[in-house]
VONU-967510 format. One record per residue (C-alpha): x, y, z; residue number from 0. Coordinates in Angstrom, 2 decimals. Each point is the difference from the previous one (the first is absolute). Layout:
VONU-967510
{c1=X; c2=Y; c3=Z; num=NUM}
...
END
This chain:
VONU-967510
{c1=33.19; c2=80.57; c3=221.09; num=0}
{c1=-0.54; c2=3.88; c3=0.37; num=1}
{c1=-2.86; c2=0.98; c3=1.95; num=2}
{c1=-2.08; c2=2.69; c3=-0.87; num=3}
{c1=-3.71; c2=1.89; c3=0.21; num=4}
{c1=-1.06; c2=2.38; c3=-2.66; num=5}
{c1=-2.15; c2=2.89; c3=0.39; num=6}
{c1=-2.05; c2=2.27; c3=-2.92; num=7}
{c1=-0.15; c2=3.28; c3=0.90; num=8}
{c1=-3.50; c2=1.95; c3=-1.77; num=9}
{c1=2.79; c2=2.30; c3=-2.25; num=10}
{c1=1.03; c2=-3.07; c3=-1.62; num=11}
{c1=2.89; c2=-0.40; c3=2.43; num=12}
{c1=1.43; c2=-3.75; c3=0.38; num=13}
{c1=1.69; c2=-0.54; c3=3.62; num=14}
{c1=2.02; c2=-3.09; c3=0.55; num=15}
{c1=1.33; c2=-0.53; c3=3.48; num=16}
{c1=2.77; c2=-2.63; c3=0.96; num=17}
{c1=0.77; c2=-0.61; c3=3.57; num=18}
{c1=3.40; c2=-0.69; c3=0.89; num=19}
{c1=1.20; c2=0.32; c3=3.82; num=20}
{c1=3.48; c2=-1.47; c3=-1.00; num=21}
{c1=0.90; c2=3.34; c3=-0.66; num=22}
{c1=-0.20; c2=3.95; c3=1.34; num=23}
{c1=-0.09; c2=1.60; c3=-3.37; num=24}
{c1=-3.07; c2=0.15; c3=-2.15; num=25}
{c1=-0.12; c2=0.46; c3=-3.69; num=26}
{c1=-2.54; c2=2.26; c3=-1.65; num=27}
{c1=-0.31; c2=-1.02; c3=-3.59; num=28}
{c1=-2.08; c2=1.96; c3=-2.54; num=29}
{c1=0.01; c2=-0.59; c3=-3.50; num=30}
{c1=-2.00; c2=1.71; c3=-3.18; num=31}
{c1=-1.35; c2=-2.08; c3=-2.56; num=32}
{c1=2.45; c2=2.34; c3=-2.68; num=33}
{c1=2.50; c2=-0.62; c3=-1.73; num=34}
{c1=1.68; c2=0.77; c3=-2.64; num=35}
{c1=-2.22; c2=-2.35; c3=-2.45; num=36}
{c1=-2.73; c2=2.68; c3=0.63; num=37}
{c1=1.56; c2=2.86; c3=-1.33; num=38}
{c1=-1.01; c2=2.17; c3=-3.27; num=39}
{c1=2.63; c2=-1.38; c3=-2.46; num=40}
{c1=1.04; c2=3.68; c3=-0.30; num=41}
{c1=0.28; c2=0.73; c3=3.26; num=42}
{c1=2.08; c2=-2.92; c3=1.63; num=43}
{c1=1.82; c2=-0.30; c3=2.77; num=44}
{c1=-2.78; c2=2.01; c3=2.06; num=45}
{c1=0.00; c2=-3.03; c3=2.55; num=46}
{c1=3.41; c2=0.41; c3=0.82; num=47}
{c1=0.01; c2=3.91; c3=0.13; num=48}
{c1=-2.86; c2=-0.40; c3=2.74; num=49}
{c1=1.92; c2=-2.12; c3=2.22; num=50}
{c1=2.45; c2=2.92; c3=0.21; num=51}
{c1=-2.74; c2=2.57; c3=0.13; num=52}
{c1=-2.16; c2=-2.03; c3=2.94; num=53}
{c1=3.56; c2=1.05; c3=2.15; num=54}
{c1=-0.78; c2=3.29; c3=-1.17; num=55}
{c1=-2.51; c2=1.41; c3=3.08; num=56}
{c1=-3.47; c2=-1.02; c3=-0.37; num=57}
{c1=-3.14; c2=2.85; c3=1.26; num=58}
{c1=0.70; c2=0.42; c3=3.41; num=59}
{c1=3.61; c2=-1.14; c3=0.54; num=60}
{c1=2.39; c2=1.32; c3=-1.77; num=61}
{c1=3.36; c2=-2.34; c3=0.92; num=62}
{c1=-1.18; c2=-3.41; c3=-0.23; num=63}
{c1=3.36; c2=-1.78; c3=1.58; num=64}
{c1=0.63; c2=2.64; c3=3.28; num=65}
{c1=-2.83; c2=-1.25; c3=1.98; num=66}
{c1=0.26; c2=-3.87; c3=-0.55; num=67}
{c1=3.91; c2=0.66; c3=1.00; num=68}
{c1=-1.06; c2=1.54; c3=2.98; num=69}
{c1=-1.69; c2=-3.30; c3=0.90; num=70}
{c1=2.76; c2=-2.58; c3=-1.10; num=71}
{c1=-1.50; c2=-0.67; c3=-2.96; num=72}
{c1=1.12; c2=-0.95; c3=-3.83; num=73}
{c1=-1.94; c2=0.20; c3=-3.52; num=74}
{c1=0.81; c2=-0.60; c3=-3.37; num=75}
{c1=-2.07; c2=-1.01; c3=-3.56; num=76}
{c1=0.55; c2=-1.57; c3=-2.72; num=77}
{c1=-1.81; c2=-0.49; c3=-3.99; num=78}
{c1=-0.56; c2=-2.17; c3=-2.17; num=79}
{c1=-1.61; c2=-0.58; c3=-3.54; num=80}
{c1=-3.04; c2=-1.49; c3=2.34; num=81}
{c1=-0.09; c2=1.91; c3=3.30; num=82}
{c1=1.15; c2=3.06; c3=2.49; num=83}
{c1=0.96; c2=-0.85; c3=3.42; num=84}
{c1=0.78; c2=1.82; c3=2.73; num=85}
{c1=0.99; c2=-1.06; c3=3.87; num=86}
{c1=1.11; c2=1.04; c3=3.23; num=87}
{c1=1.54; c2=-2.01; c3=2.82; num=88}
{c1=-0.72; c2=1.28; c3=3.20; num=89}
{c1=0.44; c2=-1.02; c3=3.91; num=90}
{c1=-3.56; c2=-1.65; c3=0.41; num=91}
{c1=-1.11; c2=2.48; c3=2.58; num=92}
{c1=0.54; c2=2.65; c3=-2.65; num=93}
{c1=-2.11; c2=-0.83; c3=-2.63; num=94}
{c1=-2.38; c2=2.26; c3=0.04; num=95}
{c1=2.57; c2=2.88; c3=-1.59; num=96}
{c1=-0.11; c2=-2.70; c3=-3.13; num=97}
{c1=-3.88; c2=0.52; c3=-0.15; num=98}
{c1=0.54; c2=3.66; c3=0.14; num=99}
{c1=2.87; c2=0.63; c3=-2.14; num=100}
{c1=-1.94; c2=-2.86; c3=-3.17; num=101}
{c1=-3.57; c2=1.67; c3=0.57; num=102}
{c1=1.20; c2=3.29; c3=-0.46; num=103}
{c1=1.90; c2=-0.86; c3=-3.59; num=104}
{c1=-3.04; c2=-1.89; c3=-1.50; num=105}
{c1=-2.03; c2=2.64; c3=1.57; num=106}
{c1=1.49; c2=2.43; c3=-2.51; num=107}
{c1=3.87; c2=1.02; c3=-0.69; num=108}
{c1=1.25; c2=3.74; c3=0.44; num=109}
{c1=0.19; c2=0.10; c3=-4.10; num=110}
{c1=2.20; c2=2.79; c3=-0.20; num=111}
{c1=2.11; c2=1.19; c3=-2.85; num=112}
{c1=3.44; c2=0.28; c3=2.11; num=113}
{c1=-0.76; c2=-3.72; c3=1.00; num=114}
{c1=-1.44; c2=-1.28; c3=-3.89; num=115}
{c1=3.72; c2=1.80; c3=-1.42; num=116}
{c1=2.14; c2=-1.78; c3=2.86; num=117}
{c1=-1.23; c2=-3.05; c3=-0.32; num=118}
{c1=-0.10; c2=0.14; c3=-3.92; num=119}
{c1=3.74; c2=1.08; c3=0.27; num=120}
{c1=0.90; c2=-3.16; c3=2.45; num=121}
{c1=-1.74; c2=-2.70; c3=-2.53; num=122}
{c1=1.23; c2=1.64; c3=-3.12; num=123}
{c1=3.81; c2=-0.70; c3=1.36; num=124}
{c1=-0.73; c2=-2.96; c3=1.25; num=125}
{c1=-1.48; c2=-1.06; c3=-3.69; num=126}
{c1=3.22; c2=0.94; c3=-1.15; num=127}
{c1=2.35; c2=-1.51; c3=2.96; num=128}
{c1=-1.19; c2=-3.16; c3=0.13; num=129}
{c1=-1.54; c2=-0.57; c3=-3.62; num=130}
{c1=2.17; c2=2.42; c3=-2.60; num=131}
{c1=3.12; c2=0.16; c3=1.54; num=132}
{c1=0.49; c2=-3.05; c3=1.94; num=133}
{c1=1.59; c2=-3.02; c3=-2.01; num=134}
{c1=-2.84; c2=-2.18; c3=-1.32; num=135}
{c1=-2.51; c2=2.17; c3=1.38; num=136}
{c1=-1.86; c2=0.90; c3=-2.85; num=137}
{c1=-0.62; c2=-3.92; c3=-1.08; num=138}
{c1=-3.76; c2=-0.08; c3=1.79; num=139}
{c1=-0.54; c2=3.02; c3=-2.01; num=140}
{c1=-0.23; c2=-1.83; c3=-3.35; num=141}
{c1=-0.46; c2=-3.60; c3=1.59; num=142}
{c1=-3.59; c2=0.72; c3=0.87; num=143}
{c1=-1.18; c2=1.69; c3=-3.28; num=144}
{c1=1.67; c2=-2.75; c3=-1.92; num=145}
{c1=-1.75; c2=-2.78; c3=2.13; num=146}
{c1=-3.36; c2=2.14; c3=0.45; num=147}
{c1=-1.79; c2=1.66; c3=-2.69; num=148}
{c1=-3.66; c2=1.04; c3=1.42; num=149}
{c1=0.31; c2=-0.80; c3=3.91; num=150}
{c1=1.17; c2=2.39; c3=2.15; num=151}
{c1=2.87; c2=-1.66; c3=1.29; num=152}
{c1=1.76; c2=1.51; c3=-2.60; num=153}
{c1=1.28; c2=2.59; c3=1.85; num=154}
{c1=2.11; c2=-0.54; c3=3.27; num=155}
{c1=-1.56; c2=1.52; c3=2.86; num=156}
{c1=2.99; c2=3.51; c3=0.05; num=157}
{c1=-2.37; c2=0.50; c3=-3.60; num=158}
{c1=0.79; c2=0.13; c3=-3.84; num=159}
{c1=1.93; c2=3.24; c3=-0.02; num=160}
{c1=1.10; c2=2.53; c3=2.39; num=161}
{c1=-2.03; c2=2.73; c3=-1.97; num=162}
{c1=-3.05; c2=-2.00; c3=0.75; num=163}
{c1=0.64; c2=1.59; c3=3.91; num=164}
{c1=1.66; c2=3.10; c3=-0.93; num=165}
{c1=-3.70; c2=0.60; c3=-1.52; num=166}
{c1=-2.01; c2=-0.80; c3=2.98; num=167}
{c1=-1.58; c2=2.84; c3=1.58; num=168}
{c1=-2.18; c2=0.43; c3=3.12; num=169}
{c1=-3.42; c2=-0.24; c3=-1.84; num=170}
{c1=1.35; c2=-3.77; c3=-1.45; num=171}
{c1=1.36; c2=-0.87; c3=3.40; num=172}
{c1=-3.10; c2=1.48; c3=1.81; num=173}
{c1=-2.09; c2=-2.30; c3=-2.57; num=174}
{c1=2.13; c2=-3.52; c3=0.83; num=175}
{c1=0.18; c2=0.34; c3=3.24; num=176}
{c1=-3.82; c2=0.50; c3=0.66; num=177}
{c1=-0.36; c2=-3.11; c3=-2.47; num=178}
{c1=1.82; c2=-2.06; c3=1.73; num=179}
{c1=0.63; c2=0.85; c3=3.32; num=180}
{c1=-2.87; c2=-1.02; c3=1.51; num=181}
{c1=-1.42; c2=-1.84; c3=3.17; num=182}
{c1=-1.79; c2=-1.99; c3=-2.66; num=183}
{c1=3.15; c2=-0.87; c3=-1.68; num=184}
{c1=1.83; c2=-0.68; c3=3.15; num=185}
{c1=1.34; c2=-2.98; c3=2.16; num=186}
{c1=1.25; c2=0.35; c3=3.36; num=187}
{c1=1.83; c2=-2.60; c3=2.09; num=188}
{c1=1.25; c2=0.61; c3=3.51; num=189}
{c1=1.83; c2=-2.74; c3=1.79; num=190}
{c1=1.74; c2=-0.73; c3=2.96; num=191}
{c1=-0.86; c2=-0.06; c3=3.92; num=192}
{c1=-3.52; c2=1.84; c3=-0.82; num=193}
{c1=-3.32; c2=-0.83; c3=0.51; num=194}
{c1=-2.65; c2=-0.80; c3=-2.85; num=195}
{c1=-2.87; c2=2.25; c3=1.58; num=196}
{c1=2.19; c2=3.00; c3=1.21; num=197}
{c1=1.76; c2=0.02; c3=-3.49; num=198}
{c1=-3.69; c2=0.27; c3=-1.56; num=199}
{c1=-0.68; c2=3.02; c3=2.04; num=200}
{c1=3.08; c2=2.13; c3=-0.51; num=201}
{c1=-0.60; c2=-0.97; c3=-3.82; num=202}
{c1=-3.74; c2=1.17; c3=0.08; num=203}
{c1=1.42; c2=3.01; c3=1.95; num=204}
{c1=2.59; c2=1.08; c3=-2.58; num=205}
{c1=-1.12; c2=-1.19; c3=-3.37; num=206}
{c1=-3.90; c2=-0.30; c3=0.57; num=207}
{c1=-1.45; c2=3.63; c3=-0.84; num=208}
{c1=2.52; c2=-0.52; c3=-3.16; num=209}
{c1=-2.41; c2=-0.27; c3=-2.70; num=210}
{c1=0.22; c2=-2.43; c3=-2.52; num=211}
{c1=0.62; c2=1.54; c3=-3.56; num=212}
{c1=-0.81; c2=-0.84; c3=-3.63; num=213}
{c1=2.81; c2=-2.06; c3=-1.32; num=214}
{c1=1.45; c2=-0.20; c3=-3.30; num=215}
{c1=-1.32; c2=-3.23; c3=-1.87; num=216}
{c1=2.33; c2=-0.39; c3=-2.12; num=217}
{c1=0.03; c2=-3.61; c3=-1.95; num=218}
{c1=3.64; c2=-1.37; c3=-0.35; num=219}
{c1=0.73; c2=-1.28; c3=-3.58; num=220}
{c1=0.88; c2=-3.49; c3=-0.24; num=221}
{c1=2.94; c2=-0.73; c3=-1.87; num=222}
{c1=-0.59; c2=-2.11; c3=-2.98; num=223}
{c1=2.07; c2=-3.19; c3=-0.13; num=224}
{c1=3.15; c2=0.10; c3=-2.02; num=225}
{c1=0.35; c2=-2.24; c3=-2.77; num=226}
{c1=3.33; c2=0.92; c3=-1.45; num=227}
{c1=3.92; c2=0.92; c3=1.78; num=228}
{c1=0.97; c2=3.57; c3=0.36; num=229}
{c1=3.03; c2=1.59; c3=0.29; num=230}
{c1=2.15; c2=2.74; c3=0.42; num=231}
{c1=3.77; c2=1.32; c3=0.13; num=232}
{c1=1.30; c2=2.95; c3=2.04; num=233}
{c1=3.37; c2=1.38; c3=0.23; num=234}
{c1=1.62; c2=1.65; c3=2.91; num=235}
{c1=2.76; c2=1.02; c3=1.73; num=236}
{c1=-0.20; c2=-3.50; c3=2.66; num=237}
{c1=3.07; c2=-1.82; c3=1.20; num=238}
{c1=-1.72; c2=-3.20; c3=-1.46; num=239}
{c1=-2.68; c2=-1.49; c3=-2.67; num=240}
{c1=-3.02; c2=-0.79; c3=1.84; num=241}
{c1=-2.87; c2=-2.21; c3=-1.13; num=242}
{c1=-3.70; c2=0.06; c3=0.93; num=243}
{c1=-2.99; c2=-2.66; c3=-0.94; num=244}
{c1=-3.53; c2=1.06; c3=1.27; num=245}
{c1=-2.49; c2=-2.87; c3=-0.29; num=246}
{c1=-3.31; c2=1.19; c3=1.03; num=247}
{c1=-1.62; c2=-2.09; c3=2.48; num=248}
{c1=-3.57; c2=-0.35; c3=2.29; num=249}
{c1=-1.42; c2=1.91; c3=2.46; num=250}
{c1=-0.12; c2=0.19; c3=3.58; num=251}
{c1=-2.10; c2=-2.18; c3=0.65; num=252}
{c1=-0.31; c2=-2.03; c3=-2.71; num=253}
{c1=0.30; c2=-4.24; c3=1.06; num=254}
{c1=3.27; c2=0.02; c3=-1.65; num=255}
{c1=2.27; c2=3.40; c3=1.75; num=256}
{c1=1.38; c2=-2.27; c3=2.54; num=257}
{c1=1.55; c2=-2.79; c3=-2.51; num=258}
{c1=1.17; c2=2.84; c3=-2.12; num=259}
{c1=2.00; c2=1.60; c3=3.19; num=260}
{c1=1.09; c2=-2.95; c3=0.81; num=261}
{c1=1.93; c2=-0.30; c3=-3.52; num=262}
{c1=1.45; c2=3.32; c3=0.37; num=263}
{c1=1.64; c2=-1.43; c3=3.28; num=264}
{c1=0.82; c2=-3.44; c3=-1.83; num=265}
{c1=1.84; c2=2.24; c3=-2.43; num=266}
{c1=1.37; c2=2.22; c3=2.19; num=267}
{c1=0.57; c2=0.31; c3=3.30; num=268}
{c1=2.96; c2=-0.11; c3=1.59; num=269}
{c1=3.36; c2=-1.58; c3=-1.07; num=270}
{c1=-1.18; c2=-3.44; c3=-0.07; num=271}
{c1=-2.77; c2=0.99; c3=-2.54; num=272}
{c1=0.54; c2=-1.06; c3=-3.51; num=273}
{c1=0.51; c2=2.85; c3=-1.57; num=274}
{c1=3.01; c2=1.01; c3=2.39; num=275}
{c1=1.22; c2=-3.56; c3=0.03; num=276}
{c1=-0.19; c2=-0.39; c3=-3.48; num=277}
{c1=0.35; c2=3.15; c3=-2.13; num=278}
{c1=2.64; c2=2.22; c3=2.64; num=279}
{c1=2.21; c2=-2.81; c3=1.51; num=280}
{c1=-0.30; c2=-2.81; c3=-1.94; num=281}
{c1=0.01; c2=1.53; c3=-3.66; num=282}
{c1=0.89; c2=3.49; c3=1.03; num=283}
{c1=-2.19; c2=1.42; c3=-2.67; num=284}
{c1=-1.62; c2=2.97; c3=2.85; num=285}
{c1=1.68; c2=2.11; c3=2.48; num=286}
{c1=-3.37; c2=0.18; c3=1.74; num=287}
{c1=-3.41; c2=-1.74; c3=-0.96; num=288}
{c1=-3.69; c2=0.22; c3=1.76; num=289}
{c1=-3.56; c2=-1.18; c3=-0.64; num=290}
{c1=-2.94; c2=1.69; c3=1.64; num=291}
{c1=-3.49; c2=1.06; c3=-0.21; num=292}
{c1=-1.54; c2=3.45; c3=0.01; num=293}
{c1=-2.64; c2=-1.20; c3=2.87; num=294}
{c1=-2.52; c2=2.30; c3=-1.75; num=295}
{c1=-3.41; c2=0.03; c3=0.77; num=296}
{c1=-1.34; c2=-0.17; c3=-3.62; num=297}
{c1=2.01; c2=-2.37; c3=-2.75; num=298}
{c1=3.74; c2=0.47; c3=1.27; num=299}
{c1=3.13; c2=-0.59; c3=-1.94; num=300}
{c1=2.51; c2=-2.98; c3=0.69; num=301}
{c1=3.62; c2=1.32; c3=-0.65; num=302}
{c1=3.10; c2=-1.39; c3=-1.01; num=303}
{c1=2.88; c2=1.67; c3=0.52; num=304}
{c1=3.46; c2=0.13; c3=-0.35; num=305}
{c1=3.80; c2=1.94; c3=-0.34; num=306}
{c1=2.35; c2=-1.36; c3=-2.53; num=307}
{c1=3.50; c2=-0.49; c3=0.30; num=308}
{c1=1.90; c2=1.51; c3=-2.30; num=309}
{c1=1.12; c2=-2.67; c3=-2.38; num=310}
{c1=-3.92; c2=-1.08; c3=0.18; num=311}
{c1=-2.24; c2=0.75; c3=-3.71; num=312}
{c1=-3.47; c2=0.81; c3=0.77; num=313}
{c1=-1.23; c2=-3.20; c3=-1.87; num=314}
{c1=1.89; c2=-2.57; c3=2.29; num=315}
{c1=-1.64; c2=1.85; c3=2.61; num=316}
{c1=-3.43; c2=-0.60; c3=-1.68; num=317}
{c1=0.90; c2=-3.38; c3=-0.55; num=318}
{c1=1.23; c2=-0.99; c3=3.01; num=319}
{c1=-3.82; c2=1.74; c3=1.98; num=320}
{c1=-1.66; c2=-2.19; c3=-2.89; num=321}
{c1=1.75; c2=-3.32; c3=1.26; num=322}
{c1=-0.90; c2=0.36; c3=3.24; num=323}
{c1=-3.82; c2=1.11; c3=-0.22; num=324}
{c1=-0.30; c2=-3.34; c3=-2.92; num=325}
{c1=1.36; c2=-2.07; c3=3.16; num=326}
{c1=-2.39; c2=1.40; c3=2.43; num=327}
{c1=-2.84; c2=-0.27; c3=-3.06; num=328}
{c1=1.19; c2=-3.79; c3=-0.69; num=329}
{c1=1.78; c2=-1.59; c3=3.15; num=330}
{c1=-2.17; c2=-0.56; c3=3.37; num=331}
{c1=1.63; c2=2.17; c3=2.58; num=332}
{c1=1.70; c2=-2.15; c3=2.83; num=333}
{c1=-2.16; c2=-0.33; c3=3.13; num=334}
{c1=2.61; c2=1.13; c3=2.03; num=335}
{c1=1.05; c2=2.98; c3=-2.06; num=336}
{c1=-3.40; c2=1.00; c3=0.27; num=337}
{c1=-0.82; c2=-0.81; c3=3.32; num=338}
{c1=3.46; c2=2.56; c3=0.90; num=339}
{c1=-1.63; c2=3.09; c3=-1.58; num=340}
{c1=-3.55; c2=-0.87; c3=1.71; num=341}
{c1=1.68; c2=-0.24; c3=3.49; num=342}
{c1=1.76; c2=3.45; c3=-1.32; num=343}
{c1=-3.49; c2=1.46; c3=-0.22; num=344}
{c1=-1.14; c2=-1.44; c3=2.90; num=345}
{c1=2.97; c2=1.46; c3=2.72; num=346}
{c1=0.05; c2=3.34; c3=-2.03; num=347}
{c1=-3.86; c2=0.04; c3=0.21; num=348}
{c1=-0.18; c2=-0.66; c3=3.98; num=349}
{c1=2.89; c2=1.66; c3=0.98; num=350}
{c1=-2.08; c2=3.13; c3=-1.61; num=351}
{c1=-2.25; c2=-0.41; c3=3.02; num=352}
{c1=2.22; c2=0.49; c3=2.26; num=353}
{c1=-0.46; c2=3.69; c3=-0.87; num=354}
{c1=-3.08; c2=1.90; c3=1.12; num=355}
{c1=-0.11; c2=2.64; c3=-2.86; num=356}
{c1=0.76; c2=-2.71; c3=-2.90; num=357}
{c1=-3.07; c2=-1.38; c3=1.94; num=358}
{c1=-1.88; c2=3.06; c3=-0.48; num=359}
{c1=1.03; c2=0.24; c3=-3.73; num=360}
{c1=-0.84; c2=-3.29; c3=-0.87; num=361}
{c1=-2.85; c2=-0.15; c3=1.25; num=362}
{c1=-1.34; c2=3.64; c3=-1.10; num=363}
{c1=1.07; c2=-1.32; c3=-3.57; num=364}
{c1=-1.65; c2=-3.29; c3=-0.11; num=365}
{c1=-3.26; c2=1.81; c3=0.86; num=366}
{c1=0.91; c2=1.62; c3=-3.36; num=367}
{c1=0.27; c2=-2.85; c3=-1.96; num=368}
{c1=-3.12; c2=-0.69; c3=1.80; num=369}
{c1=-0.04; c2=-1.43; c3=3.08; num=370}
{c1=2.58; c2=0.05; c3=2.85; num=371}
{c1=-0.84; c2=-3.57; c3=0.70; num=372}
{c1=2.10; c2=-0.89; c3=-2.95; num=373}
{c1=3.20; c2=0.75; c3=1.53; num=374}
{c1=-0.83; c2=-3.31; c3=2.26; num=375}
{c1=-0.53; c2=-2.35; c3=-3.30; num=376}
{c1=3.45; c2=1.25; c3=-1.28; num=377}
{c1=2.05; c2=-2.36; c3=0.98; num=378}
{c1=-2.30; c2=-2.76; c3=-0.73; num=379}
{c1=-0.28; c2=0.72; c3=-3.59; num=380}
{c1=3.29; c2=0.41; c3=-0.51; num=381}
{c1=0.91; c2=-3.71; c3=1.63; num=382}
{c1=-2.17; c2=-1.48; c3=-1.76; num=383}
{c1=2.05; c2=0.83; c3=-3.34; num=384}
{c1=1.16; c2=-3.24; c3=-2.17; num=385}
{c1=2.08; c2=-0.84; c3=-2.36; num=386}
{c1=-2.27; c2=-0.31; c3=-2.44; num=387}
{c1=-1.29; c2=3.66; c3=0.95; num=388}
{c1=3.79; c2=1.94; c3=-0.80; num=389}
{c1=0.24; c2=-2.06; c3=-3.10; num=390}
{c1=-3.68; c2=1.48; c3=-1.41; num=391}
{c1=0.70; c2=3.20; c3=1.38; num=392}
{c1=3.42; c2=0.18; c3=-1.49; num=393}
{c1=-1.96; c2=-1.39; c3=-3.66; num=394}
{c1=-2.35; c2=2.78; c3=0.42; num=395}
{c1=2.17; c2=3.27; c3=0.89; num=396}
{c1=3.55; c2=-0.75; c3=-1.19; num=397}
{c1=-1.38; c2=-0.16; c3=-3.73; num=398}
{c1=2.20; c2=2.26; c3=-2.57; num=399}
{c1=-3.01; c2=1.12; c3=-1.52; num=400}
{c1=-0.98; c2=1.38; c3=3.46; num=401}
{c1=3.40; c2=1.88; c3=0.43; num=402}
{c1=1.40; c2=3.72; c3=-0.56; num=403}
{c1=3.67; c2=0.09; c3=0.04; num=404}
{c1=2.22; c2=2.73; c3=1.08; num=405}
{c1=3.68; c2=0.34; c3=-1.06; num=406}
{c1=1.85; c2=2.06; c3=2.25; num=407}
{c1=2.89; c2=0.64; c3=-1.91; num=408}
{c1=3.02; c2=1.50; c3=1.77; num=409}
{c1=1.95; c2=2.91; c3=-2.72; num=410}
{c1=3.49; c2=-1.58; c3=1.30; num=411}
{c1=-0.32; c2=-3.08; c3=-0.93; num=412}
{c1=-2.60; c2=-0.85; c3=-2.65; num=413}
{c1=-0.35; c2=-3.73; c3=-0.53; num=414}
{c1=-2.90; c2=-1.09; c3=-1.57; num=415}
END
């Protein structure tokens, strides 16, 4: 159980505060409702770019990492299709240089032209390090616009194209950030050996006279159900074929997310999972072989995935996926078997705890979903899963007609 008071600040500003006296370090967590899924289609990857630009100098400090250094502190961020989050880690007694440093970037970044072109420069390369020129690096690039054809999601979060930041210029960047960074569009969560009230002052001190701004309502498309299998064959210079099967799946927080995780983990985790058991030792059909979710917000994807030995044809590999998703669809899972992956959950899920800024994260994104509250239900609804609850999940998503299909075919060896 993670204890917590929230606060609502007049801007719009939601405070979260988690005491923890275990340990001297607290965690300042802030994260944007932005992510990449609320991006003009032709100008993605805008979310992304921002992360690098919020490290940029903001109005009325121009090196954002000196002064938290000075004080023993650490930051990072991260993005996603759903969200931007940024957070420090700082000795408890320092804290207030988080409040500083955070107020003054949503308060209003430096926006210069050196800074845009820098940045611009650093995502552009990393677009093509880790997504052109990296081997199977380009596969989310026409994975999501194969699975997705209206939502959002069918970009990842680095964007479309690397012209689509090349473009950007100050006026666009000027324009997202002032829709979207916003006290109003804001969570905070500070945790760690800190108390509730004092936290509420130093945030009314720093973020307070922020005023709230008008947002950008954009409605998010939903994706229309698909009724038929899709697929697609790419050929590149890879040291092996390569096979991917995205199943789209629920939400969030629809009833169902937990039973469908819990398959994933069925499938795959670990080397006693049944894929590795099965497809890589037993009939030595995969190098490698993983099933996960997305964990998106919105309807995610369920993916299958898997490298081919050499002497392996693309259509045993299908076939040998297909046997073991009609087992899961037809065969009651083994109480035991599933009981293994819910204790999984359960240690991974706790042990998470243990850690005061994965504290701080959680709980700043639950309040996203909708309520931080939900974090302590988590591990309720996901041992209360059945049987009878991964076979209707597994009838439901891991349907052909509810499938695209990437062929990641490798130019030196070519086996169909």
């Amino acid at each position: 159980m993670i204890d917590f008071v929230k606060f609502k600040l007049d801007n719009g500003l939601v405070l979260i505060v988690h005491t923890d006296y275990s340990t001297p370090i607290a965690a300042f967590n802030l994260l944007y409702r932005v992510g990449s899924k609320n991006e003009d289609p032709e100008r993605t990857g805008f979310a992304h770019l921002f992360e690098h630009l919020m490290f940029g100098g903001s109005v009325n400090i121009p090196v954002f990492d000196e002064p938290l250094e000075r004080v023993g502190g650490e930051n990072n961020a991260f993005t996603t299709n759903d969200l931007t989050n940024y957070y420090i880690t700082v000795p408890a007694e320092n804290i207030e240089t988080a409040f500083w440093l955070e107020s003054d970037r949503m308060l209003s970044l430096a926006f210069s032209k050196k800074s845009l072109d820098v940045q611009k420069s650093v995502v552009i390369e990393e677009f093509n390090q880790r997504y052109l020129n990296q081997p199977y690096g380009d596969v989310w690039l026409h994975l999501r616009p194969l699975s997705y054809k209206v939502h959002p999601y069918r970009w990842p979060t680095i964007g479309q194209s690397p012209e689509h930041i090349s473009r950007a210029t100050l006026i666009d960047v000027k324009n997202f950030f002032f829709s979207h960074y916003a006290p109003n569009n804001a969570i905070l969560c500070v945790a760690g050996p800190v108390e509730p009230d004092n936290i509420l002052s130093l945030t009314q001190k720093w973020f307070g006279s922020i005023e709230p701004r008008q947002l950008v309502s954009k409605s998010i498309p939903q994706e229309p159900e698909q009724n038929e299998s899709r697929h697609l064959t790419l050929e590149r210079d890879v040291p092996f074929n390569a096979i991917y099967k995205a199943y789209h799946m629920c939400n969030r927080l629809h009833a169902d997310y937990a039973a469908v995780d819990l398959l994933s983990d069925l499938l795959s985790n670990g080397h006693s999972s049944r894929l590795y058991q099965r497809l890589v030792k037993e009939k030595q059909l995969f190098s490698s072989v993983n099933a996960y979710i997305t964990g998106d917000v919105d309807e995610g994807l369920f993916i299958l995935t898997g490298q081919l030995y050499g002497s392996t044809t693309f259509s045993q590999a299908e076939e040998a996926l297909d046997q073991e998703i009609e087992e899961l669809k037809n065969t009651p899972v083994d109480g035991v078997e599933l009981e293994k992956v819910k204790n999984k959950f359960e240690a991974n899920f706790l042990f998470e705890q243990e850690n005061v800024l994965n504290n701080a994260m959680n709980l700043a994104y639950y309040e996203l979903l909708g309520n931080a509250d939900l974090l302590n239900s988590e591990l309720q609804r996901y041992a209360s899963i059945t049987n009878d609850d991964i076979k209707r999940v597994a009838n439901i998503t891991l349907n052909e007609n509810n499938c695209s299909t990437l062929y990641y075919k490798s130019k030196s060896n070519g086996k169909r």
